[in-house]
C-alpha positions as CSV (number, residue, x, y, z in Angstrom):
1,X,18.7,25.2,-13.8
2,X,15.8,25.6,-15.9
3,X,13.3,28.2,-15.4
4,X,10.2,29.8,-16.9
5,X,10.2,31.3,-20.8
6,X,8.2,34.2,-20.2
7,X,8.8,35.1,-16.2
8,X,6.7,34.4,-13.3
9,X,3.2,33.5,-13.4
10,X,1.5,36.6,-12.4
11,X,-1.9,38.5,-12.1
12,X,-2.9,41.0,-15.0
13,X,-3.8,44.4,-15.1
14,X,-6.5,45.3,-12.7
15,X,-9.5,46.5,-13.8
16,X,-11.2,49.7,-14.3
17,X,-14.6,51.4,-14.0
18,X,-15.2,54.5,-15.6
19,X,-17.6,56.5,-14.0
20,X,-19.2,56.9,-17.9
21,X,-23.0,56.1,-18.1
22,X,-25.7,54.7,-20.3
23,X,-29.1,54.6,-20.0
24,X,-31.2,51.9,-22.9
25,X,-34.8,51.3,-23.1
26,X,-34.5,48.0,-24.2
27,X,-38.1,46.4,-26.1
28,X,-39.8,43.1,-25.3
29,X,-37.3,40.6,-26.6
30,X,-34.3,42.5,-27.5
31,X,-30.8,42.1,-25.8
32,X,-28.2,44.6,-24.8
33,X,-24.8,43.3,-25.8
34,X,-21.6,44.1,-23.9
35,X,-18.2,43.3,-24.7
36,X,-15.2,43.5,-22.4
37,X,-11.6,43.4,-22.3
38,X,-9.5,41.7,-19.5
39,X,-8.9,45.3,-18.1
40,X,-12.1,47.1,-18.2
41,X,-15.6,46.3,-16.1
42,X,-19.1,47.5,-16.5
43,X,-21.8,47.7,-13.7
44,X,-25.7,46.8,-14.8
45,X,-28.3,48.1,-13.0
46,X,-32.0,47.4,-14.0
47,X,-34.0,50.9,-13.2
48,X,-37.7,49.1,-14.6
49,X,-39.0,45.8,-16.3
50,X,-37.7,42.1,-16.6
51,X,-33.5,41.7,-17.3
52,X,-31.1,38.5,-17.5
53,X,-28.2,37.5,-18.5
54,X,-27.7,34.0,-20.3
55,X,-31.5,33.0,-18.2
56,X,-29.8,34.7,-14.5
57,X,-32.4,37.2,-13.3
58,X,-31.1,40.4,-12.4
59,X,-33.8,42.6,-10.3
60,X,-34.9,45.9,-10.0
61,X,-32.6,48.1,-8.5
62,X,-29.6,46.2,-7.9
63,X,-26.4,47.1,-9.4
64,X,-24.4,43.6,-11.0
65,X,-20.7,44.0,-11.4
66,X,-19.6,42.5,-14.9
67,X,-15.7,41.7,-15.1
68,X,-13.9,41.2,-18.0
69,X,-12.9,39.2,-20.7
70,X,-16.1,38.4,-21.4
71,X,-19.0,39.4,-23.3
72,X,-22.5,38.9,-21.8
73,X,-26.6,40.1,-22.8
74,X,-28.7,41.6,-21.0
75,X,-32.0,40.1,-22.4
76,X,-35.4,41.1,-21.4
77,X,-39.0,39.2,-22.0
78,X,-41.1,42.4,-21.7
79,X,-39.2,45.7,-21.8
80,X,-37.1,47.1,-19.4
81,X,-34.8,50.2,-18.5
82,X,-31.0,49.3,-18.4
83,X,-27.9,51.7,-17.1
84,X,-24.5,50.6,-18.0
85,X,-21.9,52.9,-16.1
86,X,-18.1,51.9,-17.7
87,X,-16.7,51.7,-20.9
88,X,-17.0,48.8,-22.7
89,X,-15.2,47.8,-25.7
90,X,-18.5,47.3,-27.7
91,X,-21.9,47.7,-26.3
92,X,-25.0,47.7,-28.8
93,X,-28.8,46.4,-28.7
94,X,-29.6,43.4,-30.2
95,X,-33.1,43.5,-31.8
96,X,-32.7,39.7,-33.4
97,X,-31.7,37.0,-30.7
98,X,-33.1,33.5,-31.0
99,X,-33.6,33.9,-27.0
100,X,-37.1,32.4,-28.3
101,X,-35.8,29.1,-29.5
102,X,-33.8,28.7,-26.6
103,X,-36.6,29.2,-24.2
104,X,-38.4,27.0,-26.3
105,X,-36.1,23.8,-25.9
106,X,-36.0,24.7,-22.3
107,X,-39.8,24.4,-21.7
108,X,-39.7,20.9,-23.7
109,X,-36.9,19.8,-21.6
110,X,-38.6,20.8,-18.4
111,X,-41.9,18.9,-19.4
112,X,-39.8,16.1,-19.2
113,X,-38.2,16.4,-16.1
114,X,-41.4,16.9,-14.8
115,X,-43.3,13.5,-16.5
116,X,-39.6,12.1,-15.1
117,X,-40.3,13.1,-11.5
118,X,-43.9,12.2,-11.5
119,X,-43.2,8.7,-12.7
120,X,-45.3,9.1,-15.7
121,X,-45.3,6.9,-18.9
122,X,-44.5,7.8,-22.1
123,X,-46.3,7.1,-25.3
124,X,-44.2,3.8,-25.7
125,X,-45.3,2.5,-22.5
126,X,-41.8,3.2,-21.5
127,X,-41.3,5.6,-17.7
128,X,-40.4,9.1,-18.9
129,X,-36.3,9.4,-19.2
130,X,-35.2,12.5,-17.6
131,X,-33.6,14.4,-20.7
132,X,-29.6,14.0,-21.5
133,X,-28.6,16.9,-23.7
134,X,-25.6,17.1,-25.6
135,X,-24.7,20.7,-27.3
136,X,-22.8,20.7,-30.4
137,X,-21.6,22.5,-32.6
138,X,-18.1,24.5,-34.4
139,X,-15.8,26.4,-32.6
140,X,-17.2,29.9,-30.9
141,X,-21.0,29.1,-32.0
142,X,-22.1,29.4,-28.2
143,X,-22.4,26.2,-26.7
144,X,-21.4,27.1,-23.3
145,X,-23.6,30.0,-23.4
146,X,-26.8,27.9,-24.4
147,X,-25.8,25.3,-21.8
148,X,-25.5,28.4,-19.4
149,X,-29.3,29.7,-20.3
150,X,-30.9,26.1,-20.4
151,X,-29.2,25.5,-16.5
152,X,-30.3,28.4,-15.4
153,X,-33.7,28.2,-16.5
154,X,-33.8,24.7,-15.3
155,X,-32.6,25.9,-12.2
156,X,-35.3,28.7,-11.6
157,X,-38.1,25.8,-12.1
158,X,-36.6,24.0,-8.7
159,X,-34.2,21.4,-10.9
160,X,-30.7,20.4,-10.5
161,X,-29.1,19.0,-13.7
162,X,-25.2,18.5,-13.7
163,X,-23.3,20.7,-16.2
164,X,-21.0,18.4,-17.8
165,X,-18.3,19.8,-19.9
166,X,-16.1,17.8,-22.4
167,X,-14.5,20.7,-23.8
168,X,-10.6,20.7,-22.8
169,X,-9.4,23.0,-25.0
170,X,-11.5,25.9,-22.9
171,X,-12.7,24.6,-19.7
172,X,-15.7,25.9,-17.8
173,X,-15.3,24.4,-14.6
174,X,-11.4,24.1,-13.9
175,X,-8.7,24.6,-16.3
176,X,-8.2,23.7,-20.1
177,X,-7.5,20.1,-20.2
178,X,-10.0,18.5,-18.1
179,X,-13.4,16.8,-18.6
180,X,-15.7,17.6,-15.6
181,X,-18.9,17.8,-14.2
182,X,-20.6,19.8,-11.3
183,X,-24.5,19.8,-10.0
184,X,-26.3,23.1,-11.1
185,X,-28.6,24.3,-8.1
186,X,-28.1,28.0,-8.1
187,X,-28.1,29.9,-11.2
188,X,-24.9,31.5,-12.7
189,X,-23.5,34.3,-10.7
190,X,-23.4,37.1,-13.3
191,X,-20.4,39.0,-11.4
192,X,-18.1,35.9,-11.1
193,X,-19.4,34.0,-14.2
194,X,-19.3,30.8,-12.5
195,X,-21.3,27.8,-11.1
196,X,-22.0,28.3,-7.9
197,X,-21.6,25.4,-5.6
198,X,-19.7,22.5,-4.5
199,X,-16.8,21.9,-6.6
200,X,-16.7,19.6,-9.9
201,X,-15.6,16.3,-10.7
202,X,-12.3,16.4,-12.7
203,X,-10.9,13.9,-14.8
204,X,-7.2,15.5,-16.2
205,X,-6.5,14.9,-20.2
206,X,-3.4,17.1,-19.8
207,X,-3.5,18.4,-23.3
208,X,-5.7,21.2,-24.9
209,X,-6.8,19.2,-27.1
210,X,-8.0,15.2,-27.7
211,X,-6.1,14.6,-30.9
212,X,-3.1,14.4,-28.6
213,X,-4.4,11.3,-26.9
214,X,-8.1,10.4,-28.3
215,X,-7.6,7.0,-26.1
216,X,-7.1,8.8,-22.9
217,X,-10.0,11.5,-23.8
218,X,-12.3,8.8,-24.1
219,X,-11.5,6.7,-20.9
220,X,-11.7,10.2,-18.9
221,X,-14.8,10.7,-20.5
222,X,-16.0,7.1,-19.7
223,X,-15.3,7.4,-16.0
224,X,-17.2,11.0,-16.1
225,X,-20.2,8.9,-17.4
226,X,-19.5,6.7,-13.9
227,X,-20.0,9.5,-12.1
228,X,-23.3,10.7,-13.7
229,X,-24.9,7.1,-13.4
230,X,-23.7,7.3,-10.0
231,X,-25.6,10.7,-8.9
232,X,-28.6,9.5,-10.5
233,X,-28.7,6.1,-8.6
234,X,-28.5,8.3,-5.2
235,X,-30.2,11.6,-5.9
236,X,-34.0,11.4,-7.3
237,X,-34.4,14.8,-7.7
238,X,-30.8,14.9,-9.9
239,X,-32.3,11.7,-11.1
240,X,-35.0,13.4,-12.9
241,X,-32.7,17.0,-14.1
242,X,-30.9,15.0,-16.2
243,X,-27.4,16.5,-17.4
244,X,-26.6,19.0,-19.8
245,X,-23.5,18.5,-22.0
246,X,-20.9,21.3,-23.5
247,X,-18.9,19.9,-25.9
248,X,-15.6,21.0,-27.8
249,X,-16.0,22.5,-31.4
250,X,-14.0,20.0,-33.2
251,X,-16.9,18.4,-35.2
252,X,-15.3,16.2,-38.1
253,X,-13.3,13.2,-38.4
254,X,-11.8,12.3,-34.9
255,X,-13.9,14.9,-33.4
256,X,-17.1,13.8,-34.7
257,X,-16.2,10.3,-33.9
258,X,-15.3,11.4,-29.9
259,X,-18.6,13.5,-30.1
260,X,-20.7,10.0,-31.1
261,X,-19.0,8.0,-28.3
262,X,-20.1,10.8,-26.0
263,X,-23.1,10.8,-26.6
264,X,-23.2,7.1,-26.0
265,X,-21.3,6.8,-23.0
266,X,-23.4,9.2,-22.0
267,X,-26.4,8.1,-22.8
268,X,-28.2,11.3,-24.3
269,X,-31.2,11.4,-25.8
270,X,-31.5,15.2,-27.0
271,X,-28.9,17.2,-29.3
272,X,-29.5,20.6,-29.7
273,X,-27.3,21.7,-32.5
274,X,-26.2,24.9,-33.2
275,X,-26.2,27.0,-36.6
276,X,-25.1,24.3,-38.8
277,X,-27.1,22.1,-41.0
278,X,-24.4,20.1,-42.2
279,X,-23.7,18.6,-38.4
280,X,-27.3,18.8,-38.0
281,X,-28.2,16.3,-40.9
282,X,-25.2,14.3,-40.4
283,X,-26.4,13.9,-36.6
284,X,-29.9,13.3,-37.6
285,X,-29.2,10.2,-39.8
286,X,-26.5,8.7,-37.4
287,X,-28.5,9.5,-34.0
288,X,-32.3,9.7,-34.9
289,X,-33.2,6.7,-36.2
290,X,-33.5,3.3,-34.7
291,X,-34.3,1.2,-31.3
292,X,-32.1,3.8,-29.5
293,X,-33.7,7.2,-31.3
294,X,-32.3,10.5,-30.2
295,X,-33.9,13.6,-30.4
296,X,-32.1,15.8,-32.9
297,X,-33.1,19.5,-32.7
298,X,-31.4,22.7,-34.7
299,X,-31.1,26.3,-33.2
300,X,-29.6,29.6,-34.7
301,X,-26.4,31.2,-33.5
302,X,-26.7,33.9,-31.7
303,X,-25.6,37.4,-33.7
304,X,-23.7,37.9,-30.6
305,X,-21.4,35.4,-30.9
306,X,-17.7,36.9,-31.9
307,X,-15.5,34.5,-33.5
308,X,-12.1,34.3,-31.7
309,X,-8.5,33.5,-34.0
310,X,-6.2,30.6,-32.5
311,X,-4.0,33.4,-30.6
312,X,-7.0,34.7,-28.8
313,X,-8.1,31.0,-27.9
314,X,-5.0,30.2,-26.4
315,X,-5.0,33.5,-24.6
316,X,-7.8,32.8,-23.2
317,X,-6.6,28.9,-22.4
318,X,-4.0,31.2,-20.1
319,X,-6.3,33.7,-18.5
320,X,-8.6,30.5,-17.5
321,X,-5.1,28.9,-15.6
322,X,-4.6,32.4,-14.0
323,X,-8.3,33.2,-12.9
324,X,-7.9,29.4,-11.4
325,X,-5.0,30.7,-9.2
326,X,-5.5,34.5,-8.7
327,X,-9.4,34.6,-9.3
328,X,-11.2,36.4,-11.2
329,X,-11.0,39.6,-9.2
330,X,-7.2,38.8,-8.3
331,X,-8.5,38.1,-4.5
332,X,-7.0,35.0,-4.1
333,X,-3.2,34.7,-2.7
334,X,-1.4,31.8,-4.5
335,X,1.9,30.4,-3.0
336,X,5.0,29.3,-4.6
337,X,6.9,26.6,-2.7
338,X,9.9,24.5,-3.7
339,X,10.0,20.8,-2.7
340,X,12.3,18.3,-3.4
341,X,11.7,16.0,-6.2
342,X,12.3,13.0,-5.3
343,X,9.2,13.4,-2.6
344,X,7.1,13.8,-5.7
345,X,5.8,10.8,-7.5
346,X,4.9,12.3,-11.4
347,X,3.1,10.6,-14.1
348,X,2.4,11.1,-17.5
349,X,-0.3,9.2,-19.5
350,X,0.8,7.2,-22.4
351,X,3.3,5.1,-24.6
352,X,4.7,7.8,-26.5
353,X,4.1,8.9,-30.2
354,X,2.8,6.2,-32.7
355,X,4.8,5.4,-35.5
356,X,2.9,5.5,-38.8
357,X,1.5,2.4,-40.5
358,X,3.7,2.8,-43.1
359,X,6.5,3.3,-41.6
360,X,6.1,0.1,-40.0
361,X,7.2,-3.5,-41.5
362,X,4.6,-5.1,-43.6
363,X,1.7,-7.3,-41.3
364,X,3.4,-5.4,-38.0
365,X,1.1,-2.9,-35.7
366,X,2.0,-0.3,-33.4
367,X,2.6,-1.6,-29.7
368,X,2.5,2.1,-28.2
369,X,0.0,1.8,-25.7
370,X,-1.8,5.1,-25.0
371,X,-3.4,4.6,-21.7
372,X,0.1,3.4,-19.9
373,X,1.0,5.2,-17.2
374,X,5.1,6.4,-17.1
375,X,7.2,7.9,-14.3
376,X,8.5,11.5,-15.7
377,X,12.4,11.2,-15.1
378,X,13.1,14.2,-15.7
379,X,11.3,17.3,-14.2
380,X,12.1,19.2,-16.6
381,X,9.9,17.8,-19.2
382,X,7.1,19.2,-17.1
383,X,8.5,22.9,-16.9
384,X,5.8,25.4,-17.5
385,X,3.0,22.0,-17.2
386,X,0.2,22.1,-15.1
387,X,0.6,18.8,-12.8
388,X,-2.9,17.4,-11.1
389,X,-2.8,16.2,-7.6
390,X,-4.7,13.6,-7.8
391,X,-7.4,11.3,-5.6
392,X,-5.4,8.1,-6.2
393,X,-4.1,6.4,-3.4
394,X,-1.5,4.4,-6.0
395,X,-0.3,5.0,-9.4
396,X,-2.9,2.1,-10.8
397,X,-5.0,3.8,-9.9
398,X,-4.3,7.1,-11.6
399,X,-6.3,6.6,-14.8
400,X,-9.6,6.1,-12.7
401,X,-9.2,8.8,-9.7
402,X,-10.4,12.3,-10.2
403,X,-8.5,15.1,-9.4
404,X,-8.2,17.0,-6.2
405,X,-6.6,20.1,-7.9
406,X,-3.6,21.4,-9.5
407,X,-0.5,23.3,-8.8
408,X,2.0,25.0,-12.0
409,X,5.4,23.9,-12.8
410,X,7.7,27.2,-12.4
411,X,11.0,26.2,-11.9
412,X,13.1,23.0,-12.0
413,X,16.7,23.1,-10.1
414,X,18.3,19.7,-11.3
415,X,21.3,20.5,-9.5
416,X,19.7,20.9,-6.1
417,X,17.1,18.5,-7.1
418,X,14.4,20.8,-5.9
419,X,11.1,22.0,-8.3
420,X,9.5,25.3,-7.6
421,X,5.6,25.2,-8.0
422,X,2.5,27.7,-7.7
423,X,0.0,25.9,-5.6
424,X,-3.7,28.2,-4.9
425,X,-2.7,27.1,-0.8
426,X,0.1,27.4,1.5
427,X,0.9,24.3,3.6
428,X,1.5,20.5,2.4
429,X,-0.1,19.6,-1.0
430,X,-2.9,17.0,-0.4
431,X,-1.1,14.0,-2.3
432,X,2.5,13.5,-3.6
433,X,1.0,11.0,-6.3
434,X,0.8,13.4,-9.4
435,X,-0.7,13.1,-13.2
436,X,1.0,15.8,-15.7
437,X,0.1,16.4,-18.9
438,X,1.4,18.1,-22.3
439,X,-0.3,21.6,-22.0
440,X,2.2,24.4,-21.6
441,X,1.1,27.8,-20.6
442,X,3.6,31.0,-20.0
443,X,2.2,34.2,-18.5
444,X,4.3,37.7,-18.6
């Protein structure tokens, strides 16, 4: 039998509120920042002025549950009064935030949804394009945050652009090794830090990151793009919101080369980059010249963005898994259930390792093929693996069908032929046909 490394999937620690309390009198265009550890929760309430966090109102009066890990600000235009009851890990006021400059993209983007939905011509002659962002940037310099304030904002002036998210080694919508995409029409809930709404569009990579299979990362990518062109065909207001793109922080060589067919897939016209000059210039000359100019635009990094080490990444890779299954609260019931394997039809997603070119004979290439699709033999290969259930109604049709969810490898029992998964639901999964990846995640 093999069986889990680390024991069975389970729900952390809960959390705590301390009945500790803090009252700041925050000036016009500072920012309270909180940090928060995954067993510790503040509550916000706003006693007088204008408060948000990452461009979600928060009114008068009301008391907003934050839940950790995470680390939010409470920013305000004018002034306000802010009480934090709980204990925090770190909690200090910002006085320099480039809130500003983020507004300040947001107001030209929304000009241009509104020439979009008015029909109006540009200066070219050209109708008005409704504006395609793409955020870029390193590792932990706040992309998902920015694309957080700039949907929320866009949000709050009657918009609806769809949050895309190419980052698979985080994963904003689902879990880490997914591309996706869902409609922003309500902005951020604060206490479950989440798009609200219908659920997103997943297209499953299987590994945490694209250097794994860059082939596969781009095909997923390509049939998110589908998906866009599709909304905008049906839905004119969505049509004119446009789409706002997170991307992963992996900027040079293969990564800058995924981030350039992304953006052309895609079909964006605006990149907002983030605190680096280097990406910035090298974007600039690529992107901002010629027939199909882009809009290249540079903002600061926020002061309160914390640089995270690999181990706290990939700790956080498993508390997005868990929060998928448990929720965020630990509300939600998950089931384990054992089936027998050979009612499940598993796939994995390409030809195997390529040799290198020099280990090959001279004039020969590799004939791996990363985009084949391969029956897993042996379950447990997949131990530990987070297996999508997915759309397609054969396995052709795997590389093109989006994903219906996922459940979690626990146990595999070769000798009774039996596999023992976490699914979020009790009852019959909705499709035997399956799409594994290479991501492994272990929870104590």
């Amino acid at each position: 039998m093999a069986t889990q490394q680390h024991g069975a999937i389970a729900a952390t620690d809960a959390h705590t509120l301390s009945a500790d309390k803090e009252t700041f009198d925050l000036a016009a265009g500072h920012e309270l920042r909180v940090e928060l550890d995954h067993t510790t929760q503040v509550a916000v309430t706003v006693h007088a002025g204008d408060a948000e966090v990452f461009g979600t109102p928060l009114g008068v009066g009301g008391r907003t549950l934050v839940v950790g890990p995470q680390k939010v600000a409470v920013y305000t235009m004018g002034g306000a009064r802010v009480e934090v009851q709980g204990s925090p890990e770190v909690m200090y006021v910002g006085e320099e935030t480039p809130m500003r400059q983020y507004i300040n993209v947001h107001d030209v983007l929304q000009a241009q949804r509104d020439a979009c939905g008015r029909g109006e011509a540009g200066a070219d002659g050209a109708l008005v394009a409704p504006p395609k962002v793409m955020l870029v940037g390193p590792t932990d310099s706040g992309k998902s945050t920015i694309c957080k304030v700039l949907a929320n904002y866009a949000v709050r002036c009657g918009s609806s652009p769809l949050f895309v998210d190419l980052d698979v080694g985080q994963g904003s919508l689902t879990v880490p090794g997914c591309v996706s995409a869902c409609a922003v029409e309500h902005p951020v809930d604060v206490e479950d830090a989440v798009f609200p709404g219908e659920p997103p569009v997943v297209f499953y990579v299987g590994s945490a990151s694209p250097s794994e299979n860059a082939d596969l990362y781009r095909h997923c990518v390509e049939r998110l793009a589908g998906v866009v062109e599709e909304r905008e065909r049906r839905d004119a207001v969505a049509g004119s919101s446009g789409i706002l793109v997170n991307t992963m922080g992996w900027v040079e060589g293969l990564g800058y080369e995924l981030l350039l067919h992304a953006a052309e897939v895609l079909k964006v016209n605006t990149v907002v980059v983030i605190g680096q000059d280097r990406l910035h210039a090298q974007l600039k000359k690529r992107l901002g010249s010629g027939s199909g100019k882009v809009a290249v635009v540079k903002v600061a990094k926020s002061d309160g963005v914390v640089l995270r080490s690999k181990e706290q990444r990939q700790e956080a890779r498993q508390r997005r898994v868990e929060e998928y299954f448990y929720g965020l609260r630990k509300d939600l019931m998950p089931v384990s259930q054992t089936a027998k394997i050979e009612n499940l039809e598993v796939y994995r997603v390409g030809g195997g390792p390529k040799a290198p070119r020099s280990a090959l004979p001279i004039g020969a290439t590799s004939v791996s093929d990363p985009l084949k699709i391969s029956k897993v033999g042996d379950f447990r290969d997949i131990l530990n693996c987070m297996v999508a259930i997915s759309h397609a109604s054969s396995p052709e049709e795997l590389l093109n069908a989006n994903v219906a969810g996922f459940i979690y490898v626990q146990d595999v029992d070769v000798e009774k032929g039996t596999v023992t998964y976490l699914s979020p639901r009790d009852g019959a999964l909705p499709s035997t046909l399956m799409l594994a990846g290479t991501y492994r995640t272990y929870f104590d």
